[in-house]
VOBA-1610 file (N, C-alpha, C; in pm, whole numbers, padded with zeros to 5 digits, always signed):
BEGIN
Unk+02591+04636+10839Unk+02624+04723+10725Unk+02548+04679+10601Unk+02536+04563+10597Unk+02456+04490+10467Unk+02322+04528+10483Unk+02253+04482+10604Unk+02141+04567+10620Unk+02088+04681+10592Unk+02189+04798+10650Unk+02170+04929+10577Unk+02208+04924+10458Unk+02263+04899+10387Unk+02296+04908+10236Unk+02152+04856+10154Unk+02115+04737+10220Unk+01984+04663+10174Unk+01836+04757+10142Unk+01841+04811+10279Unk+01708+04886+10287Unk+01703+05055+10257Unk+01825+05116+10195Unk+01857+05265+10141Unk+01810+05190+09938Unk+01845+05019+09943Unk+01812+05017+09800Unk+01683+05000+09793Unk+01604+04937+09863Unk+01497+04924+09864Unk+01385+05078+09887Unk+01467+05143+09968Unk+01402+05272+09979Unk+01409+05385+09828Unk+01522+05372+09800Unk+01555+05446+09678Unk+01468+05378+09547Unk+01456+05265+09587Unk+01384+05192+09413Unk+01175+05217+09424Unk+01145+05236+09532Unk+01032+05252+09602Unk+01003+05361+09558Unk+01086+05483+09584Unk+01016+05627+09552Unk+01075+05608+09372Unk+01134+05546+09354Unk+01156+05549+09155Unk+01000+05492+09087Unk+00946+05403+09206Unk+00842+05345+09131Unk+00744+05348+09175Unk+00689+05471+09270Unk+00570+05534+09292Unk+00550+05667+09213Unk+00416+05695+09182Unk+00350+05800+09057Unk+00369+05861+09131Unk+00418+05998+09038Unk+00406+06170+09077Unk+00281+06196+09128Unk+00282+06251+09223Unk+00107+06300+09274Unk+00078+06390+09156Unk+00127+06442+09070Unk+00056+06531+08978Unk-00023+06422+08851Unk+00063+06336+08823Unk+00035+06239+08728Unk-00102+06188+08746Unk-00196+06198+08653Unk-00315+06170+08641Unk-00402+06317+08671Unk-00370+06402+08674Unk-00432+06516+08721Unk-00517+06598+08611Unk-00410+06651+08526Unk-00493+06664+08361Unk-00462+06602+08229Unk-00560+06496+08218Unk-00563+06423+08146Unk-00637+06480+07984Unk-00643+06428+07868Unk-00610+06468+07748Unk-00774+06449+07776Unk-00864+06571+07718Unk-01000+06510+07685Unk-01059+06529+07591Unk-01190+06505+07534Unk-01255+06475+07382Unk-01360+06543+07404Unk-01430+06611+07256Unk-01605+06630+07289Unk-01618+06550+07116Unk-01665+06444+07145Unk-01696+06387+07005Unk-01539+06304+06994Unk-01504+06320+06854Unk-01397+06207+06835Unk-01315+06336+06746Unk-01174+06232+06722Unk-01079+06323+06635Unk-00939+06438+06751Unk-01071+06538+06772Unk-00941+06653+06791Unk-00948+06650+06945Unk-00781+06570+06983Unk-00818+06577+07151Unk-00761+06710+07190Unk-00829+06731+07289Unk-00850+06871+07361Unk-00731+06859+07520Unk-00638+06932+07521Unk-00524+06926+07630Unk-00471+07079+07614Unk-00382+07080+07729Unk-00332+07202+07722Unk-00252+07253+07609Unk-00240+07406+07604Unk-00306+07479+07657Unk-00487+07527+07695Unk-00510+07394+07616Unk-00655+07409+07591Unk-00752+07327+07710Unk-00860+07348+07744Unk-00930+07252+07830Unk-01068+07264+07877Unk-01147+07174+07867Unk-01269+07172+07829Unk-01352+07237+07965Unk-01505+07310+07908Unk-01516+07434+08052Unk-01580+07298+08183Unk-01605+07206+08080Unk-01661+07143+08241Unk-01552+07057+08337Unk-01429+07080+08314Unk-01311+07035+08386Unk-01221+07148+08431Unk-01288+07235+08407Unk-01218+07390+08453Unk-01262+07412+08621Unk-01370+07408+08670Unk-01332+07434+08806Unk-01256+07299+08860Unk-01220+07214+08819Unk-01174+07101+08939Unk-00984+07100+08917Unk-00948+07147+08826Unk-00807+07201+08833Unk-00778+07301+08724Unk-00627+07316+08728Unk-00561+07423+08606Unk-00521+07348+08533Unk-00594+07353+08415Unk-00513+07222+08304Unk-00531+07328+08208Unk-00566+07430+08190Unk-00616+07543+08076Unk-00529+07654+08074Unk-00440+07741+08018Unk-00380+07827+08016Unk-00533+07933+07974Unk-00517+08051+08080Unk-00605+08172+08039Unk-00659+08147+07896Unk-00785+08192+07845Unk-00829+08224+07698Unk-00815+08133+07582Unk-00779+08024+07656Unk-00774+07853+07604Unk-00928+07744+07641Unk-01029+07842+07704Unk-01160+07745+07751Unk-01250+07697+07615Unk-01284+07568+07627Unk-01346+07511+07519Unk-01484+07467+07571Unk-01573+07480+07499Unk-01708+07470+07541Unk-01731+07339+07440Unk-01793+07216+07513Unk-01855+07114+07442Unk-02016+07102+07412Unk-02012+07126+07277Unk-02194+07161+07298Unk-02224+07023+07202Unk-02323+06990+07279Unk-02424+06879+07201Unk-02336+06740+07199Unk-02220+06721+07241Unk-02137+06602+07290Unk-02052+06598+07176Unk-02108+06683+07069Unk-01960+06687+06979Unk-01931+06805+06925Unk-01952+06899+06966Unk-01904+07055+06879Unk-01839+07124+06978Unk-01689+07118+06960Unk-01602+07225+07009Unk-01581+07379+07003Unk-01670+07427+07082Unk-01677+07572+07083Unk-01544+07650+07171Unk-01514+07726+07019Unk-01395+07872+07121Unk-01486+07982+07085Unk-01516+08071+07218Unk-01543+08200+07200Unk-01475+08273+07196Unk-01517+08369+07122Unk-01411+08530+07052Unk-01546+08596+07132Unk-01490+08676+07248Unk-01555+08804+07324Unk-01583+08933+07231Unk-01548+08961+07101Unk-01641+09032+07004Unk-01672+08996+06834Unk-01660+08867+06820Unk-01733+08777+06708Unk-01796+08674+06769Unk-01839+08624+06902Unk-01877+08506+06873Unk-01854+08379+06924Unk-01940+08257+06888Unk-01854+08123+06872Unk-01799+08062+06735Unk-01721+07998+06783Unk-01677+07946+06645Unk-01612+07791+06661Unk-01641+07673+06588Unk-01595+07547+06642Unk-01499+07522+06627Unk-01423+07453+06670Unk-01264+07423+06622Unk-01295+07293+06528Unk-01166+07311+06434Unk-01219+07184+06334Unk-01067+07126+06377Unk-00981+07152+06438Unk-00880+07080+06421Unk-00735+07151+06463Unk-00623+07123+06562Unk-00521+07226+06673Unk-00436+07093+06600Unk-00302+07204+06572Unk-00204+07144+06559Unk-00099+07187+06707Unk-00088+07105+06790Unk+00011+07153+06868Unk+00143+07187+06851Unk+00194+07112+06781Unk+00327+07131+06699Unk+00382+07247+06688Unk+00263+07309+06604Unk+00243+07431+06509Unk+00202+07534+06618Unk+00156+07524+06714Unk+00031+07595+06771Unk-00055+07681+06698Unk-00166+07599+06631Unk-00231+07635+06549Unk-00340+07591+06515Unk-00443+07653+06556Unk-00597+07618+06546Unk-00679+07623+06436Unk-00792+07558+06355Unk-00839+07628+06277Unk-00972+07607+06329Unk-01070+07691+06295Unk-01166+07750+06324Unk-01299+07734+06209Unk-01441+07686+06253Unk-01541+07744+06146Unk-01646+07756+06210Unk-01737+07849+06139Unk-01883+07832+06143Unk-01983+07740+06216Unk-02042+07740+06301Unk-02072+07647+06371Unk-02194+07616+06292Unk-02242+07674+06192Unk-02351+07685+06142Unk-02330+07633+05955Unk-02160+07633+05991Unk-02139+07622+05763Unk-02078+07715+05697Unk-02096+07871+05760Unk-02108+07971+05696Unk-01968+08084+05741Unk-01833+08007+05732Unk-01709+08099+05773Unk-01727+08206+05691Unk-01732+08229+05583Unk-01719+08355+05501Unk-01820+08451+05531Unk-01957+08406+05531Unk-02073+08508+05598Unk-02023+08551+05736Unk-01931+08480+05833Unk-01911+08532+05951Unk-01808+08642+05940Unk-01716+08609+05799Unk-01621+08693+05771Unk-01658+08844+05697Unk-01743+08836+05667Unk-01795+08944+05566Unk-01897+09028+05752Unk-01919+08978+05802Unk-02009+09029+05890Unk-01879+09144+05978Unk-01770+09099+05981Unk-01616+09125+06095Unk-01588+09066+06127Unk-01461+08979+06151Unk-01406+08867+06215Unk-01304+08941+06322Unk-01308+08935+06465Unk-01229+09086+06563Unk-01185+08948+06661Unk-01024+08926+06645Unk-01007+08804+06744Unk-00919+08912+06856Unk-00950+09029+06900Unk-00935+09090+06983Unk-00964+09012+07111Unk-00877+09052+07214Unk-00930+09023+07395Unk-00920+08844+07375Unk-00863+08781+07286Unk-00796+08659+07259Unk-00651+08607+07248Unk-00547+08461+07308Unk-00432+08475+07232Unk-00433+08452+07115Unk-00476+08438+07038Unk-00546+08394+06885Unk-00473+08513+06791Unk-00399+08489+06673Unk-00402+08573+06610Unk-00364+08546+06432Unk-00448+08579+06353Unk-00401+08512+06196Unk-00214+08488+06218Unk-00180+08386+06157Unk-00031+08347+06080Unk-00017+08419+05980Unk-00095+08474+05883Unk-00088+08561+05804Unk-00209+08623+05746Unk-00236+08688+05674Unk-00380+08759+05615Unk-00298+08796+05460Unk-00429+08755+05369Unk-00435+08757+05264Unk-00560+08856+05231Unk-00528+08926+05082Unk-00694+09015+05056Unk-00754+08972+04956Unk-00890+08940+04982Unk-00992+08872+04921Unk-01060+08979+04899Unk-01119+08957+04782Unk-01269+09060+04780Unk-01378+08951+04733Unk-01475+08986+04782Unk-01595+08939+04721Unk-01693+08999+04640Unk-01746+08883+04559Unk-01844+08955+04449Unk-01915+08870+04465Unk-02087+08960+04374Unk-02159+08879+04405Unk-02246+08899+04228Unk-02237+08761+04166Unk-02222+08713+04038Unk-02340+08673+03982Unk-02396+08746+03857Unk-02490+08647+03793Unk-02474+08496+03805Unk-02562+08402+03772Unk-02531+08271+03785Unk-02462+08239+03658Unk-02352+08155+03628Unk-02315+08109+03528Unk-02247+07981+03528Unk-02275+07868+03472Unk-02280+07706+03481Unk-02128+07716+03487Unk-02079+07812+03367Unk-01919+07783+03318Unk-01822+07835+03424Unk-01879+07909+03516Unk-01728+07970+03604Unk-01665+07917+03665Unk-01731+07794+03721Unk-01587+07677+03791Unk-01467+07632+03658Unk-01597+07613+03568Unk-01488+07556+03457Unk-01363+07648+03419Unk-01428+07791+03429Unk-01333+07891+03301Unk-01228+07944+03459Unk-01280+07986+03557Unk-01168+08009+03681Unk-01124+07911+03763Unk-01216+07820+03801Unk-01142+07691+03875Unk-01222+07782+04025Unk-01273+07875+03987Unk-01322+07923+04148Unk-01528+07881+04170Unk-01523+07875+04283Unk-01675+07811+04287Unk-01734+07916+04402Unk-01887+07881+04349Unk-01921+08000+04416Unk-01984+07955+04588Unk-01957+08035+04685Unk-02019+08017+04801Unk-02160+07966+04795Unk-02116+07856+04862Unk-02313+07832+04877Unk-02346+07881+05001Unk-02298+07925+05085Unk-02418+07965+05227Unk-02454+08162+05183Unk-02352+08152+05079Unk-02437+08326+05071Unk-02444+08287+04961Unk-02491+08148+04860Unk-02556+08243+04742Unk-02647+08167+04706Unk-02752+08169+04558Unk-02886+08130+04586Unk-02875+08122+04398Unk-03045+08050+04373Unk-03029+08072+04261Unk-03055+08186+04173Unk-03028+08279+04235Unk-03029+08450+04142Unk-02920+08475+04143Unk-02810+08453+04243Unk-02716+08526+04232Unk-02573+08444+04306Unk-02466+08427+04251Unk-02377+08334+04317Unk-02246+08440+04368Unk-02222+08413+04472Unk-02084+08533+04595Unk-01995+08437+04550Unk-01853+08467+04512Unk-01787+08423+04508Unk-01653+08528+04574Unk-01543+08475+04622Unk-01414+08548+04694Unk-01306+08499+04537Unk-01249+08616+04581Unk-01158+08626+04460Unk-01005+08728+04504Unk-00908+08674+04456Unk-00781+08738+04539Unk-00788+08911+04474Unk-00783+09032+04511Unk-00778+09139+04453Unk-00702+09157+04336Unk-00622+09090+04298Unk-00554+09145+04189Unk-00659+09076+04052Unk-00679+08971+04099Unk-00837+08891+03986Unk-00949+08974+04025Unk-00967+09058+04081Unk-01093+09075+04106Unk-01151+09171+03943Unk-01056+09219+03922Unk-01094+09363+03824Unk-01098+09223+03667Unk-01066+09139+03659Unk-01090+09083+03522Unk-01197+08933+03554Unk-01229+08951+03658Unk-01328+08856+03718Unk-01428+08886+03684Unk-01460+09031+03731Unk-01556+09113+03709Unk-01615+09089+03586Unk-01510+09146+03444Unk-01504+09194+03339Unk-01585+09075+03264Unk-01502+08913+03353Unk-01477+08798+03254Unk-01656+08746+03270Unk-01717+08798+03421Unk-01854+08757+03445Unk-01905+08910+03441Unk-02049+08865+03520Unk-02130+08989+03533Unk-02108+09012+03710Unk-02018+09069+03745Unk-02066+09105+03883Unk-02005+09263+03994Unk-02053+09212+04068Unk-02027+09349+04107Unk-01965+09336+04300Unk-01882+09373+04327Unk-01806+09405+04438Unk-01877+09460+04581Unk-01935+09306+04648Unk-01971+09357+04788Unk-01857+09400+04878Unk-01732+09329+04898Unk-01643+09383+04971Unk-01488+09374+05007Unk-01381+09412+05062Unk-01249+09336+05039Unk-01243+09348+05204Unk-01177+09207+05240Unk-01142+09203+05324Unk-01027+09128+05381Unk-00949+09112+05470Unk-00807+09078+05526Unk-00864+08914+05550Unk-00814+08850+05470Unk-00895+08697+05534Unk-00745+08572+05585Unk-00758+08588+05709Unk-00655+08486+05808Unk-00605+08346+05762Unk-00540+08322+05681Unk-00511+08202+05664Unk-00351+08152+05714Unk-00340+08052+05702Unk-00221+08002+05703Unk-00121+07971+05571Unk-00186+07919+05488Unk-00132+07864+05339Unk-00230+07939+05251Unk-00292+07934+05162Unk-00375+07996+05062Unk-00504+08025+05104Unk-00548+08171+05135Unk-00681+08173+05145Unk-00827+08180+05062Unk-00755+08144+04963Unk-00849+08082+04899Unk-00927+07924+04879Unk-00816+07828+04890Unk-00801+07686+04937Unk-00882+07698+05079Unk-00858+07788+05137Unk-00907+07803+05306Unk-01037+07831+05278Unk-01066+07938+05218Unk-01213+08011+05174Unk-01303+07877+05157Unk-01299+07797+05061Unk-01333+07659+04987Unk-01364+07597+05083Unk-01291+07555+05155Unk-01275+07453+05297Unk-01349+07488+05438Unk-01368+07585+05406Unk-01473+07681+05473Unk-01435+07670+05664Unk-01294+07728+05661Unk-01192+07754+05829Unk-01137+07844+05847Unk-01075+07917+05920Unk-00969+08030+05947Unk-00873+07960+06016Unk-00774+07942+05996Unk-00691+07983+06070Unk-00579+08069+06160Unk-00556+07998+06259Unk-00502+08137+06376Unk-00415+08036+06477Unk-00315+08137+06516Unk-00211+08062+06586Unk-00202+08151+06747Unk-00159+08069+06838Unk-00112+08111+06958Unk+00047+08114+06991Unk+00111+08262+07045Unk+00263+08272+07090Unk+00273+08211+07236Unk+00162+08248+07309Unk+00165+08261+07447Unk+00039+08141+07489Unk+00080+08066+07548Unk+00231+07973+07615Unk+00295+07926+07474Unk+00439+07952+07493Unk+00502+07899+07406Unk+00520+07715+07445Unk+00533+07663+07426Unk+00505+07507+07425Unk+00610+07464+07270Unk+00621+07508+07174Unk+00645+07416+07093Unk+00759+07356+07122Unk+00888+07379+07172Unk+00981+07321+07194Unk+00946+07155+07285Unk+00825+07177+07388Unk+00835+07073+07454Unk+00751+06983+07372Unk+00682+07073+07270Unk+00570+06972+07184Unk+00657+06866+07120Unk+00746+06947+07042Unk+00803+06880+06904Unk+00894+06790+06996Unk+00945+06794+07098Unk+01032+06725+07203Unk+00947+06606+07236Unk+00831+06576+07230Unk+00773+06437+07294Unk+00687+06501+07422Unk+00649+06550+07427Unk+00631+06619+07593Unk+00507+06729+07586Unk+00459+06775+07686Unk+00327+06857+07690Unk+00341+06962+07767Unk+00323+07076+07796Unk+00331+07187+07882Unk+00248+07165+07991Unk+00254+07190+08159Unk+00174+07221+08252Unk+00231+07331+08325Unk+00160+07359+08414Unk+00198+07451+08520Unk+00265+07385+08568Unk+00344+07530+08696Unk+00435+07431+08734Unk+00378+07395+08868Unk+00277+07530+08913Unk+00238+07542+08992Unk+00076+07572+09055Unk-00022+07582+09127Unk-00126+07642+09113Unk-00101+07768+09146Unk-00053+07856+09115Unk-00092+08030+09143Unk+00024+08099+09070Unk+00113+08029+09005Unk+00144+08134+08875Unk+00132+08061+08737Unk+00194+08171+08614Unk+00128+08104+08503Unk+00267+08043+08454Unk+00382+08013+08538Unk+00491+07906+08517Unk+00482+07801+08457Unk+00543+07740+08368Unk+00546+07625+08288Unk+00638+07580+08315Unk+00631+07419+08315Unk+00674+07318+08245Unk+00702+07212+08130Unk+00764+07150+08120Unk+00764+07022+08034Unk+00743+06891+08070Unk+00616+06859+08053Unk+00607+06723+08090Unk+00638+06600+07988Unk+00697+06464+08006Unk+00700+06406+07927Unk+00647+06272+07909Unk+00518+06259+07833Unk+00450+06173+07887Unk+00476+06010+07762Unk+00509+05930+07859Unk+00560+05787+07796Unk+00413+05731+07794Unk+00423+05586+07682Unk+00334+05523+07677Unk+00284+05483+07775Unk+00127+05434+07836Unk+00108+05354+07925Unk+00213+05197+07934Unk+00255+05119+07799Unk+00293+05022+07801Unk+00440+05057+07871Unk+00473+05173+07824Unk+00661+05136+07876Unk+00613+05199+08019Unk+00528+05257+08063Unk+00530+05268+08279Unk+00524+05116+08305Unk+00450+05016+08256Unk+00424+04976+08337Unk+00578+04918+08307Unk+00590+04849+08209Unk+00742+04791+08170Unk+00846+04848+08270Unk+00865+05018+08272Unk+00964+05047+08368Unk+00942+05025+08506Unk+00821+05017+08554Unk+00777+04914+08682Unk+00878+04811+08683Unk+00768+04710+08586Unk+00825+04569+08638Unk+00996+04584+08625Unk+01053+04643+08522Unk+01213+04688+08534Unk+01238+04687+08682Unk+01191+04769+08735Unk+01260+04845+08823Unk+01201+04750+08949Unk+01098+04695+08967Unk+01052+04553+09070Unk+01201+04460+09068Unk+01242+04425+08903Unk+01314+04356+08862Unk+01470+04384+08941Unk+01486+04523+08912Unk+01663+04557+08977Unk+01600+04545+09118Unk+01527+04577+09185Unk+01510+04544+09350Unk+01508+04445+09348Unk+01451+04333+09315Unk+01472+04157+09371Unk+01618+04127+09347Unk+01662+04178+09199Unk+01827+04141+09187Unk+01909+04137+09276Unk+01901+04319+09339Unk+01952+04353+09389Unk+01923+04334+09556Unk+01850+04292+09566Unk+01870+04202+09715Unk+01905+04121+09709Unk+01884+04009+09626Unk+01951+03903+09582Unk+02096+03881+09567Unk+02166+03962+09502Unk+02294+04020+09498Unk+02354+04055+09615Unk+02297+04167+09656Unk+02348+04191+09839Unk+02336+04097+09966Unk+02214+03993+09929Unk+02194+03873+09999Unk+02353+03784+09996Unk+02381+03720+09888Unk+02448+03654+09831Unk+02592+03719+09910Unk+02665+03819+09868Unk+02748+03920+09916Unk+02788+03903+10064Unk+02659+03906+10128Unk+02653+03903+10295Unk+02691+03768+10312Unk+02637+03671+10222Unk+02676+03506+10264Unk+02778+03499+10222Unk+02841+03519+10137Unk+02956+03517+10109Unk+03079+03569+10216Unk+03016+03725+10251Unk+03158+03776+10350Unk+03153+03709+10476Unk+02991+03627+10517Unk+02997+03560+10704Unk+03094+03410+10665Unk+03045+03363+10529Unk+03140+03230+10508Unk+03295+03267+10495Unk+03364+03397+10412Unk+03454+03356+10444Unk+03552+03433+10548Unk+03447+03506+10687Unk+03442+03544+10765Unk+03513+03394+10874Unk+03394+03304+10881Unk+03355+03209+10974Unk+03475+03130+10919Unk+03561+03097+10812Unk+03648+03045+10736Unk+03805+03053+10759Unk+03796+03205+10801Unk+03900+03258+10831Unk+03911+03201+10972Unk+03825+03250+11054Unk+03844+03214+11180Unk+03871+03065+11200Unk+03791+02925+11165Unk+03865+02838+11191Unk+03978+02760+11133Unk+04053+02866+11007Unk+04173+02855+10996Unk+04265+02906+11099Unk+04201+03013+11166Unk+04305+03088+11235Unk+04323+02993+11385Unk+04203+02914+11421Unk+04190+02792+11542Unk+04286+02695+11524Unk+04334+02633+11394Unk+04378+02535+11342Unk+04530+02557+11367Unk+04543+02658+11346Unk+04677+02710+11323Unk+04720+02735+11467Unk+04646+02799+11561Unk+04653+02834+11690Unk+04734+02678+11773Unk+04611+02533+11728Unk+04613+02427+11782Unk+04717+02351+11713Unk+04777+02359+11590Unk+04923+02321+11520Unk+05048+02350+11601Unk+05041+02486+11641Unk+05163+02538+11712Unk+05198+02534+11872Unk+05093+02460+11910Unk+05083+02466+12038Unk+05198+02368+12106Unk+05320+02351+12169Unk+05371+02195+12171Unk+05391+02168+12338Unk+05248+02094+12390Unk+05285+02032+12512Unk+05431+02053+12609Unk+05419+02111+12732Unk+05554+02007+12834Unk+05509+01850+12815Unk+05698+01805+12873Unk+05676+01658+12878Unk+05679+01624+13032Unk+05591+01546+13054Unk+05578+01514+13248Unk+05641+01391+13207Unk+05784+01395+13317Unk+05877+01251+13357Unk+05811+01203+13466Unk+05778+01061+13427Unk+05676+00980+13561Unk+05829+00912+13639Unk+05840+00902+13739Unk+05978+00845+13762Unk+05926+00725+13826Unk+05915+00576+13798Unk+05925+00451+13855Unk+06017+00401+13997Unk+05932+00354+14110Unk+06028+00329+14214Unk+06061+00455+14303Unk+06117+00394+14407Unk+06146+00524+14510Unk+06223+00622+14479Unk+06263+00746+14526Unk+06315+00846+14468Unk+06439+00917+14548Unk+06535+00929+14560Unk+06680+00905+14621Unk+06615+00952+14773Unk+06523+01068+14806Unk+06540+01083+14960Unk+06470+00973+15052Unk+06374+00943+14971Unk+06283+00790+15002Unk+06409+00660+15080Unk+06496+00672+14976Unk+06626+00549+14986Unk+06738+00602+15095Unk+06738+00744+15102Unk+06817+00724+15239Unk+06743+00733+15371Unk+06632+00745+15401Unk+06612+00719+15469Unk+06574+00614+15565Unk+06618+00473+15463Unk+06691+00360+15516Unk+06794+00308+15583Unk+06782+00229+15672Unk+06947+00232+15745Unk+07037+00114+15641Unk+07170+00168+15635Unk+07248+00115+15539Unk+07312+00008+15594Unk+07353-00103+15552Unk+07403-00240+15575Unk+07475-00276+15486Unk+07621-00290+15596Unk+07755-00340+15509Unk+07732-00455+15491Unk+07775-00555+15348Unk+07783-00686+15358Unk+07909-00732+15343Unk+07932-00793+15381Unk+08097-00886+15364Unk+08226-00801+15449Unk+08185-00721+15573Unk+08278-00709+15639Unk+08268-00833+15775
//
């Protein structure tokens, strides 16, 4: 019985401390440094060897450090930086020039991608004047402007005393994607855009990462991935309760044969206490039929 008890613990602590066959499968990867690249997202040259990519999540690594997402009718565009948390990407110019890409159409159509909000900008395009950072605090685009003429974005309701306050004149208004101020965004020269589908944030903000659950539907999970230091720690843990615990059940077994074997030669002792001999009478000398069969002799008649 100790035996089986022994080797169901040993069997049970064995499969606690062998890796999931999935574990190690899609691992977190980089093009350059900074923004690691994981699901839903995943880089195209690790795309045929499993599913670590949710649909319309493929990232192209060009030149060993520029993270390319394509938009199927704008384009490429690099990622500068994914908040998973948030699920929320931001996006630029692979070239410098977000606002020239914006003024051209920005169509994140046939993508899960979609602005967090849109703000309206118009742009103008401005005599040069030294003082306009000073007098608006706004600066002018350098990839569209030159020294004849400086583009600057301006929120529509400034646009009409912008005008007035410089010399310029109104190339165009358009819906510009930001998250927080798109003007701060404009400056910084990114878009941002968020994904609904896969929802993930619950397992994000939870400690944990989304996978499939499966290869052939688009089922999710929650994975939860611990430090390398505490696996191995819960290893040796768990090495640790198996030696105990044979040790323990060892001990147990010696214990119940000793006071097994204990019992029994109390129970001998006791057997050989109570036992009380017959007594054999040895009788000395002949024994009455012995004596008559002597002939008898009177004396003194």
């Amino acid at each position: 019985m100790g035996s089986i008890k022994l080797f169901l613990l040993l069997s049970s602590l064995s499969f606690f401390i062998q890796p999931s066959k999935s574990e190690g499968r899609c691992q977190t990867e980089y093009c350059g440094f900074q923004v690691p690249i994981r699901f839903p997202f995943q880089l195209m040259a690790s795309f045929p060897q499993s599913r670590c990519g949710y649909p319309g999540f493929t990232v192209t690594c060009k030149n060993e450090t520029k993270k390319i997402l394509t938009f199927p009718f704008s384009g490429e565009f690099e990622i500068q930086g994914i908040d998973y948390f948030s699920q929320l990407v931001r996006i630029s110019d692979p070239y410098g020039c977000t606002a020239g890409r914006l003024l051209q159409g920005f169509n994140y159509s046939g993508t899960p991608f979609q602005p967090p909000s849109t703000q309206i900008l118009t742009f103008l395009n401005c005599t040069p004047d030294s003082k306009m950072f000073i007098i608006s605090g706004i600066m002018p685009i350098s990839c569209l402007s030159s020294e004849n003429y400086s583009v600057v974005g301006v929120s529509i309701d400034e646009s009409s005393d912008f005008s007035k306050r410089f010399v310029c004149s109104e190339i165009t208004t358009i819906l510009y994607p930001a998250w927080d101020d798109a003007l701060s965004e404009l400056v910084a020269n990114y878009i941002s855009l968020i994904w609904k589908e896969p929802d993930c944030q619950w397992c994000e903000n939870n400690g944990g990462t989304c996978r499939f659950k499966n290869d052939i539907t688009l089922d999710l999970e929650c994975r939860i991935d611990f430090h390398p230091d505490f696996k191995r720690d819960a290893k040796y843990a768990a090495l640790f309760v198996a030696v105990s615990g044979m040790c323990i059940i060892g001990l147990i077994i010696c214990i119940r044969r000793k006071i097994k074997h204990q019992t029994q030669s109390n129970n001998e002792v006791s057997t050989l206490t109570n036992y009380v001999p017959h007594r054999v009478v040895v009788a000395k000398g002949l024994d009455s039929l012995a004596i008559e069969k002597y002939p008898t002799t009177v004396v003194g008649i």
